[in-house]
Each structure stands twice: as structure tokens, then as C-alpha cells.
C-alpha positions as CSV (number, residue, x, y, z in Angstrom):
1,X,90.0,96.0,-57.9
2,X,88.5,96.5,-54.3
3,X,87.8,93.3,-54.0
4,X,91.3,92.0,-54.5
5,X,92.7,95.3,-52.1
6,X,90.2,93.8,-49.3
7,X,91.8,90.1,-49.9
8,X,95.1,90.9,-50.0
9,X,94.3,93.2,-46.3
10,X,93.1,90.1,-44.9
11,X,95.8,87.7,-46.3
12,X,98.8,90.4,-44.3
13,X,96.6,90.6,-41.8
14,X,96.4,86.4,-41.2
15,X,100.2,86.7,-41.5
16,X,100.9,89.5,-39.2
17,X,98.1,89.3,-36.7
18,X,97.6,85.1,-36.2
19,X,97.3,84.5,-32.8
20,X,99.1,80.7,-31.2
21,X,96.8,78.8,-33.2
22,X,97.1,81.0,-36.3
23,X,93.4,82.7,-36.0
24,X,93.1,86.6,-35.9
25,X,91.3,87.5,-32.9
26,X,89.1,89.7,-35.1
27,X,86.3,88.6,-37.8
28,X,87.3,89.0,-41.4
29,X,85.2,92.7,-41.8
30,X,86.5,94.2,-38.5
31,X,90.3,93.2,-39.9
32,X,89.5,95.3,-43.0
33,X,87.5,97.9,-41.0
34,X,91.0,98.4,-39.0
35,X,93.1,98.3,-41.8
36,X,90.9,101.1,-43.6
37,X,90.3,103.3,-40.9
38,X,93.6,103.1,-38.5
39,X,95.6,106.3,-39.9
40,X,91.9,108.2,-38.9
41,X,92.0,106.4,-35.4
42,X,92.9,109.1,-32.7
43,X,94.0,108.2,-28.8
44,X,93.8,110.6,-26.2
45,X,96.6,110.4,-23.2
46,X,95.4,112.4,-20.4
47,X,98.7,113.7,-18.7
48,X,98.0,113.8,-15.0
49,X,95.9,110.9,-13.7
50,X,98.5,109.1,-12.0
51,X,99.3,106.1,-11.9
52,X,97.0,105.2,-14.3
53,X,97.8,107.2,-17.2
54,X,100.7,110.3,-17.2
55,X,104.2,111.7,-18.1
56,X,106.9,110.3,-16.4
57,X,110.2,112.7,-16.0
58,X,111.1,112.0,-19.3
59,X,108.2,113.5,-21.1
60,X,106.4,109.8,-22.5
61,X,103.1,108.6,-21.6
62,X,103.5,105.6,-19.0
63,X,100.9,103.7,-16.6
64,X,98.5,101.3,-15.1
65,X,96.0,102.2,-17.6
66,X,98.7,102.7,-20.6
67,X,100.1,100.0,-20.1
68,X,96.9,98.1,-20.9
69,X,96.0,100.3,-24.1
70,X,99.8,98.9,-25.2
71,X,98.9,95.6,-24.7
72,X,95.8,96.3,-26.4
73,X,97.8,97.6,-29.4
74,X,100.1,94.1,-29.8
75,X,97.1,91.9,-29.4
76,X,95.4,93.9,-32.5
77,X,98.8,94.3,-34.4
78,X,98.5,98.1,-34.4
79,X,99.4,101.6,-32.8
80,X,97.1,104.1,-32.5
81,X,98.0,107.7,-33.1
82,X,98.4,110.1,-29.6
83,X,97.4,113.3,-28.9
84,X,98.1,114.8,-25.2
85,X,95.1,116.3,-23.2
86,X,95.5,117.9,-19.7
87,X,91.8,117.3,-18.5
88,X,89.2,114.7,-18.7
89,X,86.2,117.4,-19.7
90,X,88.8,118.8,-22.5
91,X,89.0,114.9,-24.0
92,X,85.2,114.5,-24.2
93,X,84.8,118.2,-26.2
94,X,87.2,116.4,-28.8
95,X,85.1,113.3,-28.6
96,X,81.8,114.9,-29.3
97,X,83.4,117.2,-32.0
98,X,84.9,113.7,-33.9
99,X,88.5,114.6,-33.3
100,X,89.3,111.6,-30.4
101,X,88.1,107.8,-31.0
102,X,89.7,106.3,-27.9
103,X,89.7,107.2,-24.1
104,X,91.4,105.2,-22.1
105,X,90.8,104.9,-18.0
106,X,87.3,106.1,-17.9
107,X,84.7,105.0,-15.6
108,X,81.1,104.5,-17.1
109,X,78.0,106.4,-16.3
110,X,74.8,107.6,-17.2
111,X,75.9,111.2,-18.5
112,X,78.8,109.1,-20.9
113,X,77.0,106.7,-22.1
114,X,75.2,109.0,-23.9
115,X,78.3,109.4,-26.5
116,X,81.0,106.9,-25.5
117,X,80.5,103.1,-25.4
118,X,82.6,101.5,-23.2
119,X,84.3,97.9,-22.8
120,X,84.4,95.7,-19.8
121,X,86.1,97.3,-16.8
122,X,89.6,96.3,-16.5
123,X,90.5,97.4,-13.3
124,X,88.2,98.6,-10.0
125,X,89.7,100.8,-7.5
126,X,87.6,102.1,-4.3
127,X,87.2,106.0,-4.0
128,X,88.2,106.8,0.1
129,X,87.7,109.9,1.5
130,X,90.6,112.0,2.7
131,X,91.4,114.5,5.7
132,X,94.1,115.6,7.7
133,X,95.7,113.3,10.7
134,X,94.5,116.0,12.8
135,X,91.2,115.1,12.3
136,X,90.0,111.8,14.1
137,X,87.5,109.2,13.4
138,X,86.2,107.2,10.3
139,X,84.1,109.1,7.6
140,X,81.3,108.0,5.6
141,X,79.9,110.0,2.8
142,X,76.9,111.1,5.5
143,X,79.1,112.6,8.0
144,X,80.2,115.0,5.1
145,X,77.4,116.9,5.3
146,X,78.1,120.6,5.9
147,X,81.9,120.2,5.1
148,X,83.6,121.6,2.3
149,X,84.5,118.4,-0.2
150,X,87.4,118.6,-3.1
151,X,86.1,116.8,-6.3
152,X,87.8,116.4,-9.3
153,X,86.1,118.2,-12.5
154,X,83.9,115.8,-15.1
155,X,85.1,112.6,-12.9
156,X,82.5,110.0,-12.4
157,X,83.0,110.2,-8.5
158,X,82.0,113.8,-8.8
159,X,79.1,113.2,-11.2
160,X,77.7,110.0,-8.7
161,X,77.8,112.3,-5.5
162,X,76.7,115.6,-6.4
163,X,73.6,113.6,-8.0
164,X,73.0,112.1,-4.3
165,X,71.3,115.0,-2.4
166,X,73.9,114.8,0.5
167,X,74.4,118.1,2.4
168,X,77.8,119.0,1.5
169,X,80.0,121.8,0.0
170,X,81.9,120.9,-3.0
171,X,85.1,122.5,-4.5
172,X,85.3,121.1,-7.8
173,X,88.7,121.5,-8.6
174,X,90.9,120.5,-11.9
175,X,92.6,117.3,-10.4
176,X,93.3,115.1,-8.1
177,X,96.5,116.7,-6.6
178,X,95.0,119.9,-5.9
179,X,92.3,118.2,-4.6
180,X,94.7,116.9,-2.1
181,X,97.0,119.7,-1.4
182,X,93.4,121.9,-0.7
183,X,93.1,119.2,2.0
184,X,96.4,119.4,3.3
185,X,96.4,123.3,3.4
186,X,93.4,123.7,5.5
187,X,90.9,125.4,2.0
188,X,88.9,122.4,2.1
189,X,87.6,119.7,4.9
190,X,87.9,116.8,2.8
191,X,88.6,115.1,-0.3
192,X,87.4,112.2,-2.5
193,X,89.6,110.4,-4.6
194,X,90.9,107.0,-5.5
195,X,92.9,104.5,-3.2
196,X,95.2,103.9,-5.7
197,X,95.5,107.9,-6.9
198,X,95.7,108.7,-3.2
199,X,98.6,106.5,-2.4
200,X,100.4,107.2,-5.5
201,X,100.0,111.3,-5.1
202,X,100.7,111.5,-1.6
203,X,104.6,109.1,-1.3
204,X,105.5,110.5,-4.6
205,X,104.5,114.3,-3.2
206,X,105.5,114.1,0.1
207,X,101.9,114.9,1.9
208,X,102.4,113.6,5.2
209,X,99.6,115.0,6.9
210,X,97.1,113.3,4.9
211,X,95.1,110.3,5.5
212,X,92.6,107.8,4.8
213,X,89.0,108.1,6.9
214,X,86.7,106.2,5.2
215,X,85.0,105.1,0.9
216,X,82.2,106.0,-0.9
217,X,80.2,103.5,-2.2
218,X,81.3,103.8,-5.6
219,X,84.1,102.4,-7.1
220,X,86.0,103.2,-10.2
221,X,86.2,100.7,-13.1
222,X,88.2,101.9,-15.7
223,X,87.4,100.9,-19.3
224,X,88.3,101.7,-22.6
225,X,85.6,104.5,-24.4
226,X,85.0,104.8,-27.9
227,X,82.1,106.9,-29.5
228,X,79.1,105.2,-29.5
229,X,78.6,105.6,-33.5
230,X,81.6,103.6,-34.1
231,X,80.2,100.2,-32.8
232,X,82.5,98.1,-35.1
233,X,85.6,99.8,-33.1
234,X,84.7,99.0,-29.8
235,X,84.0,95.3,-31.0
236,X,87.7,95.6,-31.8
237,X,88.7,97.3,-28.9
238,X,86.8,94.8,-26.9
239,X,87.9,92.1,-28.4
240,X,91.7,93.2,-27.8
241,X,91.1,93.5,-23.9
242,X,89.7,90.1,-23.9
243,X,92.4,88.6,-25.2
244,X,94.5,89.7,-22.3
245,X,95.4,86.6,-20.2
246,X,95.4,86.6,-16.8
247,X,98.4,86.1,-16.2
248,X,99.5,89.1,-18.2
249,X,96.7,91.2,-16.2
250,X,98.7,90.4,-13.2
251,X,101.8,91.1,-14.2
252,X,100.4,94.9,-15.3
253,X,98.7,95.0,-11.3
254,X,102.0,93.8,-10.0
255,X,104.0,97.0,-11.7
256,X,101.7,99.6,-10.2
257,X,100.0,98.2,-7.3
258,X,103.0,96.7,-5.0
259,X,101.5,94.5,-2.3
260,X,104.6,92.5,-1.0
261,X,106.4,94.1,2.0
262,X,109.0,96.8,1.8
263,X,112.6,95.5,2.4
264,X,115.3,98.0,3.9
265,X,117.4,97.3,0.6
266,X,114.8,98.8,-1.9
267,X,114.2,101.6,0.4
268,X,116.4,104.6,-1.1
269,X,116.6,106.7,2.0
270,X,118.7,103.7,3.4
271,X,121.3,103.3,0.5
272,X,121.6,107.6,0.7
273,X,122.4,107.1,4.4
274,X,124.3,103.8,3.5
275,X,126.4,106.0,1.0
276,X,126.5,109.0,2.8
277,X,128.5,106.9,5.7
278,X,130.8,104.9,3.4
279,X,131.8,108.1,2.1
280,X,132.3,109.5,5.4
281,X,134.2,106.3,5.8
282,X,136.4,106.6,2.8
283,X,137.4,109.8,4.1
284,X,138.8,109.0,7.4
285,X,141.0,105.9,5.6
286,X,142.4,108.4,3.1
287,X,143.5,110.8,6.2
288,X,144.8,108.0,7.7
289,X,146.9,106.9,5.0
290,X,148.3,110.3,4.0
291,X,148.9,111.1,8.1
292,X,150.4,107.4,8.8
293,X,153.0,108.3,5.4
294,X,153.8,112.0,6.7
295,X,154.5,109.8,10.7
296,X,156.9,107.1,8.8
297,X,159.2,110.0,6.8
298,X,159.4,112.0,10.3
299,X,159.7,108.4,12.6
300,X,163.2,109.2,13.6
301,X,162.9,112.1,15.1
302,X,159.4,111.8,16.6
303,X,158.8,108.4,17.7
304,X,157.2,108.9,21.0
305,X,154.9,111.6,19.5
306,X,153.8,108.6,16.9
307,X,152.9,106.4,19.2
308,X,150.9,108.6,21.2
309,X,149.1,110.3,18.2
310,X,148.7,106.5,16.6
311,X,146.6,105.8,19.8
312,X,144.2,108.7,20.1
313,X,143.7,107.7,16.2
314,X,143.0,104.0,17.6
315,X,140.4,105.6,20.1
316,X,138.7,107.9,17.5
317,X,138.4,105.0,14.7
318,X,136.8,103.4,17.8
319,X,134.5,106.1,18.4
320,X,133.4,106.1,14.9
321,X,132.5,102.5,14.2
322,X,130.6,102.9,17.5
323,X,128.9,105.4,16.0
324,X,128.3,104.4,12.7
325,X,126.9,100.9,14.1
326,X,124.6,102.5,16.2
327,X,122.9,105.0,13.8
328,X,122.5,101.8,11.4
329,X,121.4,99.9,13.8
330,X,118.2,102.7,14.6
331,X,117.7,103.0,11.2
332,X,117.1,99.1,10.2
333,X,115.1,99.7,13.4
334,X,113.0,102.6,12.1
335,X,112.8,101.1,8.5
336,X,111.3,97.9,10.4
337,X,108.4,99.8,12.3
338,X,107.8,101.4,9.5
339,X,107.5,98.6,7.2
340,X,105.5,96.9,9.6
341,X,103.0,99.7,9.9
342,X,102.9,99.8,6.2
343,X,101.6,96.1,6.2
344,X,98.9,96.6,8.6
345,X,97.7,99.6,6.7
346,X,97.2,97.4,3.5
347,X,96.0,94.4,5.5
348,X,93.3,96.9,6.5
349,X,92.7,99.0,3.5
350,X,92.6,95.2,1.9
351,X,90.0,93.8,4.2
352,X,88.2,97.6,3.9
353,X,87.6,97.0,0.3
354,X,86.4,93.2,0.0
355,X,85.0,92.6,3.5
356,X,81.2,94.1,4.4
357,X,81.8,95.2,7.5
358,X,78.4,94.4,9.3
359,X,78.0,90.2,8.1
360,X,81.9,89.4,7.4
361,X,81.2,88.0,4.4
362,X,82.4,89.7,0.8
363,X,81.3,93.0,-0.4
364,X,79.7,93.7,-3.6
365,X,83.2,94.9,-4.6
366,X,84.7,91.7,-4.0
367,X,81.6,90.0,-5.8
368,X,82.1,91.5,-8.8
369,X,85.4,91.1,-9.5
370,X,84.9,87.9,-8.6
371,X,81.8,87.3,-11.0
372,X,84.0,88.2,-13.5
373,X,87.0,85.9,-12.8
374,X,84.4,83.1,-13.0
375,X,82.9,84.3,-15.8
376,X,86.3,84.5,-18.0
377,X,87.0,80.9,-16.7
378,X,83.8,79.7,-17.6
379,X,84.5,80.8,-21.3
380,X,87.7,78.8,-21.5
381,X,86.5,75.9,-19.8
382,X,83.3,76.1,-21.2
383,X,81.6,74.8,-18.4
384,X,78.2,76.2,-16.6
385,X,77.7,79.1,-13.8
386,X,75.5,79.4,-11.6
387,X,73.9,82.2,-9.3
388,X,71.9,82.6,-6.9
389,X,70.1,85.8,-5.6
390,X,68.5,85.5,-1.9
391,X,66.4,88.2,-0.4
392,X,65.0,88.2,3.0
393,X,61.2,87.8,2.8
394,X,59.2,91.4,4.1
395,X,62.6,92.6,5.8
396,X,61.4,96.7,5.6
397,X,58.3,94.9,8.3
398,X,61.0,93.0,10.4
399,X,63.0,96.1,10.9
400,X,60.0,98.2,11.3
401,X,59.0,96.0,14.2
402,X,62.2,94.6,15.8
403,X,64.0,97.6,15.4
404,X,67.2,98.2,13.4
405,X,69.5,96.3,16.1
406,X,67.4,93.2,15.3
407,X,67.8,93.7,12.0
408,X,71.0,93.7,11.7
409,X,71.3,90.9,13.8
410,X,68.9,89.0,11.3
411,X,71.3,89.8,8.2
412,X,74.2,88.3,10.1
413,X,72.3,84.9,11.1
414,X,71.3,84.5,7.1
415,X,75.7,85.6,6.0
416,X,76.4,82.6,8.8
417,X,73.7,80.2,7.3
418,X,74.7,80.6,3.6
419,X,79.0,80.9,4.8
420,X,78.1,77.4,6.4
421,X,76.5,75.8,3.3
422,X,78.6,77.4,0.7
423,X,82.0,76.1,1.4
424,X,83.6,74.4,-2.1
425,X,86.4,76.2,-3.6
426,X,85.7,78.7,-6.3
427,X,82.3,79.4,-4.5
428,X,81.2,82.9,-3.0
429,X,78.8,84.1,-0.7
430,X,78.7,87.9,-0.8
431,X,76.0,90.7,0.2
432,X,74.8,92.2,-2.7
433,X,73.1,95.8,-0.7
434,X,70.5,96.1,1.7
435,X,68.7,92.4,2.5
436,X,69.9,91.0,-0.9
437,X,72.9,88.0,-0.5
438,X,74.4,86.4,-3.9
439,X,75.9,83.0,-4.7
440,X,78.3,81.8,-7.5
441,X,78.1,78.7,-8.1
442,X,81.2,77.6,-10.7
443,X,80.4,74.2,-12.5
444,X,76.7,74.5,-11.3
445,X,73.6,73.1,-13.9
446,X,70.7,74.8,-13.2
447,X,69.4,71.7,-11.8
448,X,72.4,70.9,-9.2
449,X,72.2,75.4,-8.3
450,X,68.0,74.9,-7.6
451,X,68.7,71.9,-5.3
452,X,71.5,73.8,-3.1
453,X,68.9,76.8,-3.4
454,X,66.1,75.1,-1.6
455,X,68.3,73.8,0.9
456,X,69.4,77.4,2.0
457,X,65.7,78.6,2.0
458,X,64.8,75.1,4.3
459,X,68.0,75.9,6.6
460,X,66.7,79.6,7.2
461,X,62.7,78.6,7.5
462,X,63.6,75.2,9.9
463,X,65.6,78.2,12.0
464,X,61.8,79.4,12.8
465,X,63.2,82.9,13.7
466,X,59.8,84.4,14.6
467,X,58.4,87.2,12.4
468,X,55.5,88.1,13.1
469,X,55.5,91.2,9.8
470,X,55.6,88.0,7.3
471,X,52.0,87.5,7.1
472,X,52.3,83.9,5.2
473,X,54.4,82.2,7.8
474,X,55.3,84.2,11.0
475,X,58.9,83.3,10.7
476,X,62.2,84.7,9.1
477,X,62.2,83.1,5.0
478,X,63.7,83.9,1.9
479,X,63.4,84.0,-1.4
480,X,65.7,82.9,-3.8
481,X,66.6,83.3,-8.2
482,X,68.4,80.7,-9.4
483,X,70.4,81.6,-12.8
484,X,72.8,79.1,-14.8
485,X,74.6,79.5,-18.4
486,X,77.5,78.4,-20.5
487,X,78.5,82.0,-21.3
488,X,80.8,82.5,-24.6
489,X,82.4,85.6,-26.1
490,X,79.7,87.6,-27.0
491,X,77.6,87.8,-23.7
492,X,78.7,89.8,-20.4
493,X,78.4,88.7,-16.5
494,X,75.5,91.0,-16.4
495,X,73.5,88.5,-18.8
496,X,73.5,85.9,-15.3
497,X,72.8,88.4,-13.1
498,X,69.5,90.1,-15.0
499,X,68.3,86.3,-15.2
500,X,68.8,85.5,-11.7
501,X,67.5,88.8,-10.7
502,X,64.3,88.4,-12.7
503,X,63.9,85.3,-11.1
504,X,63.7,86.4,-7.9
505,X,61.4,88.7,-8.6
506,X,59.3,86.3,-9.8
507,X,59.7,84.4,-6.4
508,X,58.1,87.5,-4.9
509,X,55.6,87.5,-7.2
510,X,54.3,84.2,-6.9
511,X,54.0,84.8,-2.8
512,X,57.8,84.4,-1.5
513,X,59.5,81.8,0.6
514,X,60.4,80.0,-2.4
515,X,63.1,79.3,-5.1
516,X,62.2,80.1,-8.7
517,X,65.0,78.3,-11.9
518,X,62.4,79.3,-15.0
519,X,61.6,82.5,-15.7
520,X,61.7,85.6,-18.4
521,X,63.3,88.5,-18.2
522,X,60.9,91.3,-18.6
């Protein structure tokens, strides 16, 4: 009997579930698994973390994040029970104790992983530090040292920089609006909190005297948690999220993260002024009706004072369409500046969060999310990548004896060397942290990768930038791990990047200035 009951599961599931083709997204077992254990299956909506996941005014969860978990829910065919939560730290108690099986918008880390397992990130957002207009220049999280810093209770944020060791004072508070409004009031010196938390908190509250001084160099990346003894439910949770197509990621992005410039006639100030003067309008044409009928009954006996009345009404309709077009015309003028200085505030915050700012090339932020466009592609195409990690042979002894002006100057010649030989489209040169530069490489064999490899590592050598702290050659080289793979389904981006990473370690092993394709991961 519980063989048929499974069969039957599967057969409604085929019929209800079949994707374009007519294939479940899921395995046979995890369809069964789902259709057994769903009415157990608890998901917790944390109410304040705007805009990723809260209440709007009429009391129903809504956001960024949500809005993912409900796309989530049509790919699998299913809809998970809810259960509000005002806190993060309140979610994992219920976790731990079994009553929660899904967390939405979390960001992984070490403390986490310890109960939750978590799918691929599907969003990254920077964390920027916050202060008041009052207060000038750019922030970094060293210059915090001695201030008093607001972080948000059981956040990863908080969890990555009170684990540092810097010298500052933290308020841990119990989210991200007080953190803000403790900046704004003068109780705390700063606060760290996400761009797109930030932006949302401060036009929706009204904070005006609030802005943005620097990041932290750790971003969020919100993923999906599930407890880590329930393996076969993250399978299904991550195999929901991966079937999310780009172009229905985007669309998500586009509802919560507006990049396209303000026009005046979706601003709603203008349409109150617009109807506060059309009112204003409406009423001066109704007195002028009623006054113009009261002048016509009484025209016999009052002409001359008509006509003179009817002109000083000429000269103060005059007066008022003056009027009226001047004040629209300052504020289409206003709404322009400001629309304009809204533009280059994201054209900056933009180039902030993709653009290292020493070399001009990308970031590891932009890397990453890069890697992992390339990655997706590569699975539907099913076609190679390729990587490359390059790291600047003995660079602690350049700096040492150059001096760290020099040293700078020598990670900027290597970002113009490889930005001159990378060039196709698809391709990426970024700075991975420190002296370490990476490559992707779409469509590469691991053949076609190694021979572009070794022409980098010529270019830089045939520079003969002297080096006298590289004891094999007493000029500037590099070293360089070459990684390619057909990646499928079951693997991550991370799979590339350990094998390109161990290869360059062998590179160093083996006596550096030198590019290394074969190698095992240790």
C-alpha cells in the first residue's frame, strides 16, 4: 500500500510540477520527501529588514528577499507555512529548538554554519558606514577606532567586525533603524549597515542628515538557510533557486533596486504641488463664474462699475498665472538638480562597489558576482571556464625594500599589463586582495587558459622591473594557477577557484615565476 501511495505522489507530482519540457526539477525521492514532509515545513518572515523582507502598511509580508522565497514556492509547486518573527536571534532559537526549517535573507558565516546550511547567495549588497553630513571626510573601518559604532544584534556584519580586533565602541542595537536614528540623534558616531537597507530606511523615514562615508569589506549575500540535519531540504531548496532565470532575477532587482533616473512625473511631491495649484485654480474660475452671473443680473444699473471691476479681475488672473508659472517653473528646476545629484550619487556609490580604487580594475565584489554569472552560463551552454590566479612573486620583500609607494605603483603596472591582454568580451580581470589578480576566461580549455597564462607571466618578466628581494631573478615575476571545467548542476564556482588556487600554490612551491595547469587539491 506505500508503495502505490509513493507512485501515485510522484505521478500528481509529474502532472502538477513538469517544468517546459515536462521534467520535475526535483529527483523522484526529494518529490516524495516534499510531498511527505510539507504540512511540517515552517518559514520564518522576519518583519523589519527592509526592503528585503517586511510588512508593508497592509500587514502582509513583501520584499526583495520574499519575493524570491515566492518564486521559490512556484518553481517547487508548493507554499510553505509562515510564522512572523521580529528579530534575526529570535528566528535561530526556533531553529535550533526544531520549530523553523527555512530562513530566508541570511548571510553565511562561521557561527551559522554550525546549524543552518545555506544555498548559493542570491543577492550581494555592500555594508557602508554611516555618519552625519556634519561630519566630513571618507571613513574606512580603521578610522573607527575609538568611536562609538551602531550594529545590528546577531547580523553577520556585527559578527565579522567585532571578531576583527579593531579599536572601536559598539552599540549593538535591535535593528537597523535604530541603528540609524542613534546616528542621526548624536548617541552614537557611526553606523554600519547595508547600501540597500540604508537607502531604503533613510527616503522612506525622512533622515536627512545622514550619509554615506565609506564600506566595510564585507558584503552581504543573502541566501536561503535550512537546518543542517535536513540535507534533502536544502537540495530542494537549492534546486528551486537555480531554477530562477535570469531574466526573472532581474525583474525581482528592478522592483527594489531602481537604477533609472527619477522623472518629475513619478515624483509625488510634484503632483501634491501640481494639485494643490489646480485646486487653487479651480477656485478662482468658480468665483469668477458666480461674480461675472451676480455683474450680468445687476448690468443695468452698474455698468461702469463692471467694467472697471472686470479689469482689476483681468490684472489679478494676470498676476496669478504669473505666479503659478513661476513657482512651476523653480520647482521642475529644483526637481532637475536634484535628480541630477541623485544620478551622480549612484554613478559613485556604483563605481564604489565594483571598482578597486588603487588599480581601476574590478573588485573582488564585482568578481564574484561575475564568477557566478559565468558559471550559470557555462551550465546552460555547457561549455568550459577557465581561471586564472596571478600572484606577484616575493611582493612582502618588494614593499619591504621599495617602500609602500612603490608598491603600489607595482600592483597598478601588473592591473595595466593583464587589462591590456585581457580584452575579449565576457572576460575579467579583477584584484582578488593584497598582490593576488584573477582571470575568467569563458569558453577557455585548459590548454588555450595555460597558453594566455604564460604570455601574462612573459609580458611582466620581459618588463625587467628590477627587484632586487626576488632572489631567483632580480626582477618583478609572477606566478600564475590555471583552472578549467565544464561545471554542471551539482558543483559550485568555488570548485574552480580551490583548483586554480591550489595550483598556484603549487607554482610557489615548485620555485615561482611560473604557470602550473596540473595539480591536486590538498
Amino acid at each position: 500500500m506505500g508503495i502505490i501511495s509513493a507512485l501515485l505522489s510522484l505521478f500528481l507530482a509529474a502532472i502538477a510540477y513538469g517544468g517546459a519540457d515536462g521534467k520535475d526539477i526535483l529527483s523522484s525521492a526529494e518529490r516524495v520527501w516534499l510531498t511527505n514532509n510539507q504540512s511540517r515545513l515552517v518559514l520564518a518572515v522576519e518583519t523589519g529588514y527592509a526592503p528585503f523582507v517586511f510588512l508593508d502598511d497592509k500587514g502582509r509580508p513583501t520584499g526583495l528577499a520574499h519575493d524570491y522565497l515566492l518564486l521559490i514556492e512556484s518553481k517547487l509547486g508548493v507554499h510553505f507555512k509562515q510564522r512572523r518573527f521580529s528579530s534575526l536571534d529570535e528566528i535561530f532559537d526556533k531553529v535550533r529548538s526544531g520549530e523553523v526549517q527555512i530562513v530566508n535573507a541570511v548571510t553565511n558565516t562561521p557561527a551559522r554554519s554550525r546549524f543552518l546550511a545555506m544555498t548559493e547567495p542570491f543577492i550581494s549588497v555592500p555594508n557602508v558606514i554611516i555618519v552625519r553630513k556634519d561630519q566630513s571626510g571618507a571613513m574606512t573601518e580603521l578610522k573607527l577606532a575609538g568611536l562609538k559604532v551602531s550594529l545590528v544584534k546577531s547580523y553577520a556584519v556585527t559578527e565579522h567586525m567585532t571578531n576583527r580586533g579593531l579599536q572601536f565602541v559598539p552599540d549593538i542595537v535591535p535593528d537597523d533603524l535604530t541603528a540609524l536614528l542613534n546616528v542621526s540623534f548624536g548617541r552614537s558616531d557611526a553606523a554600519i549597515v547595508d547600501l540597500a537597507t540604508a537607502s531604503y530606511l533613510i527616503s522612506v523615514k525622512g533622515i536627512t542628515n545622514l550619509r554615506v562615508a565609506g564600506e566595510v569589506p564585507f558584503d552581504i549575500r543573502l541566501s536561503i538557510g535550512s537546518p543542517i540535519g535536513e540535507p534533502v531540504l536544502h537540495s530542494i531548496l537549492q534546486k528551486g533557486l537555480n531554477a530562477a532565470t535570469d531574466a526573472e532575477r532581474d525583474e525581482i532587482k528592478k522592483r527594489w533596486i531602481n537604477t533609472s533616473n527619477q522623472s518629475i512625473y513619478s515624483n509625488r511631491q510634484f503632483w501634491v504641488v501640481l494639485g494643490g495649484v489646480l485646486a487653487g485654480a479651480l477656485v478662482i474660475f468658480a468665483v469668477i463664474l458666480v461674480w461675472n452671473r451676480t455683474l450680468r443680473q445687476q448690468v443695468a444699473i452698474r455698468t461702469d462699475a463692471l467694467v472697471r471691476e472686470k479689469e482689476a479681475l483681468r490684472e489679478s488672473e494676470a498676476q496669478n498665472l504669473a505666479l503659478v508659472t513661476q513657482y512651476n517653473r523653480e520647482l521642475e528646476r529644483q526637481i532637475a538638480e536634484r535628480t541630477a545629484e541623485l544620478s551622480e550619487v549612484n554613478r559613485k556609490l556604483q563605481q564604489l562597489s565594483e571598482i578597486d580604487g588603487l588599480t581601476g580594475i574590478a573588485n573582488r565584489r564585482k568578481f564574484d558576482a561575475e564568477l557566478d554569472r559565468e558559471w550559470r552560463r557555462a551550465i546552460r551552454e555547457k561549455r568550459p571556464l577557465a581561471l586564472l590566479m596571478v600572484d606577484i612573486d616575493h611582493f612582502k620583500e618588494y614593499n619591504d625594500r621599495y617602500g609602500h609607494p612603490e608598491g603600489d605603483r607595482c600592483l597598478q603596472l601588473v592591473a595595466e599589463v593583464l587589462h591590456s591582454l585581457i580584452q575579449r568580451t565576457g572576460e575579467l580581470v579583477a584584484r582578488y586582495g593584497g598582490e593576488e589578480f584573477v582571470v575568467i576566461l569563458p569558453g577557455h580549455s585548459i590548454q588555450t587558459a595555460g597558453e594566455v597564462a604564460e604570455k601574462i607571466r612573459y609580458t611582466i618578466e620581459a618588463r625587467k622591473i628590477p627587484h632586487l628581494g626576488n632572489v631567483s631573478s632580480q626582477v618583478l615575476t609572477i606566478s600564475v594557477g590555471v583552472a578549467s571545467m565544464v561545471p554542471d548542476q551539482a558543483e559550485r564556482p568555488d570548485t574552480l577557484l580551490n583548483q586554480a588556487d591550489a595550483c598556484l600554490y603549487e607554482a610557489k612551491r615548485e620555485g615561482r615565476n611560473r604557470v602550473v595547469t596540473e595539480c591536486r587539491i590538498q
